[in-house]
C-alpha positions in Angstrom: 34.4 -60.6 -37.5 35.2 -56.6 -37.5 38.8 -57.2 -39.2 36.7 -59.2 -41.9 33.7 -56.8 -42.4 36.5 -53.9 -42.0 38.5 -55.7 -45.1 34.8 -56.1 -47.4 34.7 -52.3 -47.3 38.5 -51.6 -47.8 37.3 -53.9 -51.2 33.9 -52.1 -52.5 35.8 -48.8 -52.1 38.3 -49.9 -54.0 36.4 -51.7 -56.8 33.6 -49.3 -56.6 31.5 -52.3 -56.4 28.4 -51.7 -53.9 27.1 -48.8 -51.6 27.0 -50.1 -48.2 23.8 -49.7 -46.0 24.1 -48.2 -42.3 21.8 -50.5 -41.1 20.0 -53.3 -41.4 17.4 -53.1 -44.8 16.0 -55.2 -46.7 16.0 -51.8 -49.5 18.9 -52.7 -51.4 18.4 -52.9 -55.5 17.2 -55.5 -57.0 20.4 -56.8 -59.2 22.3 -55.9 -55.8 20.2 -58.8 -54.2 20.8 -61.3 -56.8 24.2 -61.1 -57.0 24.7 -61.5 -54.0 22.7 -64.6 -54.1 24.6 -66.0 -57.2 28.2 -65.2 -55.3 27.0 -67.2 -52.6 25.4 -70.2 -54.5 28.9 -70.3 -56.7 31.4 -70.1 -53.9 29.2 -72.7 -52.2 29.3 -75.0 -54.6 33.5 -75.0 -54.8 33.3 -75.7 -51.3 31.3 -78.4 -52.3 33.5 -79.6 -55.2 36.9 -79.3 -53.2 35.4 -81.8 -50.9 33.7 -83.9 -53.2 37.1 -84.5 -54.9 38.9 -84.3 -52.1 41.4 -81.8 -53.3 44.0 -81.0 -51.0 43.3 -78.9 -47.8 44.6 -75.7 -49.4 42.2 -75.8 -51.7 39.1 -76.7 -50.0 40.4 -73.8 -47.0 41.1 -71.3 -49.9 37.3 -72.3 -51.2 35.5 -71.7 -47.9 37.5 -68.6 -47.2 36.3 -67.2 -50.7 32.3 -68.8 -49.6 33.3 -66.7 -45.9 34.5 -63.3 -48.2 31.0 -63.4 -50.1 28.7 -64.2 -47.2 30.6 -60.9 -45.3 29.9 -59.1 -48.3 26.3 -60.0 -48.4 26.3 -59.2 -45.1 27.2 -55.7 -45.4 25.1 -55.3 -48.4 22.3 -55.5 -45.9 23.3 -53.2 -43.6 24.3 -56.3 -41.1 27.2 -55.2 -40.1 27.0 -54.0 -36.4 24.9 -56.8 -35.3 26.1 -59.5 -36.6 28.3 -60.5 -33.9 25.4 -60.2 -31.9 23.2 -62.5 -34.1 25.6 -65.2 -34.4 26.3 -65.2 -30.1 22.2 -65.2 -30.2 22.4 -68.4 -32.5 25.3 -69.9 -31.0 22.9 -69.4 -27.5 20.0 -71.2 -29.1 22.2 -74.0 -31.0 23.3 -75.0 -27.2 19.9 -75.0 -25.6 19.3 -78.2 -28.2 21.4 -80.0 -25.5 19.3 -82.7 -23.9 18.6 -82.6 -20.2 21.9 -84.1 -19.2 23.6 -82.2 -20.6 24.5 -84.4 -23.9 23.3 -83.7 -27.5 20.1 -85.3 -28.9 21.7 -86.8 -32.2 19.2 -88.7 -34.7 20.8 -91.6 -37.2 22.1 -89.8 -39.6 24.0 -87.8 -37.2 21.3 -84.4 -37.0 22.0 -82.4 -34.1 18.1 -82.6 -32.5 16.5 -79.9 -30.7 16.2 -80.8 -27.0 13.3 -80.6 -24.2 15.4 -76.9 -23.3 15.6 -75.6 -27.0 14.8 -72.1 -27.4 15.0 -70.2 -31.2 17.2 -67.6 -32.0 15.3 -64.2 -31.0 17.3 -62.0 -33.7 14.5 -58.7 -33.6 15.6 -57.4 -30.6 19.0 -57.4 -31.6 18.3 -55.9 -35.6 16.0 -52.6 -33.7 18.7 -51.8 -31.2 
């Protein structure tokens, strides 16, 4: 994820687009936080398209890698940066404790991952006030 987040800032210094944060805030300007949002809600919705079209693979991996390119940006534009490696091993850790007690996913119908009797959320504070 460093390569990636390293590659977001060779780009805003280039295109002089955003001032990066050196930790995690939720201070950033107003027309900062809703572009971000509309990058996200755009790329998201090519993802979407590619699949619902089924265009070829290149296209639908060239969409998500565009969707991956804005969400890195976002996350730098919070100050994210240096802890989001640790946020997403602290979800990854709560995502497996869904596992049901032998061992073997609780899936509903439709196919939802459920939360089994060992779930435990995501504790993210710790990791934001290191």
């Amino acid at each position: 994820m460093k390569q990636q987040l390293d590659q977001i800032t060779e780009f805003h210094k280039a295109f002089g687009s955003e001032e990066e944060p050196d930790s995690p805030t939720l201070s950033i300007s107003h027309k900062i936080k809703e572009l971000r949002k509309t990058l996200m809600k755009e790329e998201f919705e090519e993802v979407c398209k590619a699949i619902d079209e089924n265009e070829p693979i290149e296209d639908l991996a060239k969409e998500l890698a565009d969707l991956l390119y804005v969400v890195f940006g976002t996350v730098k534009a919070f100050g994210l940066h240096d802890v989001m490696e640790d946020v997403y091993s602290e979800v990854h850790r709560s995502n497996m404790s869904k596992l049901g007690l032998d061992g073997k996913p609780v899936i509903r119908e439709d196919g939802k991952t459920l939360k089994g009797p060992n779930y435990s959320p995501a504790n993210i504070s710790p990791i934001i006030k290191k």
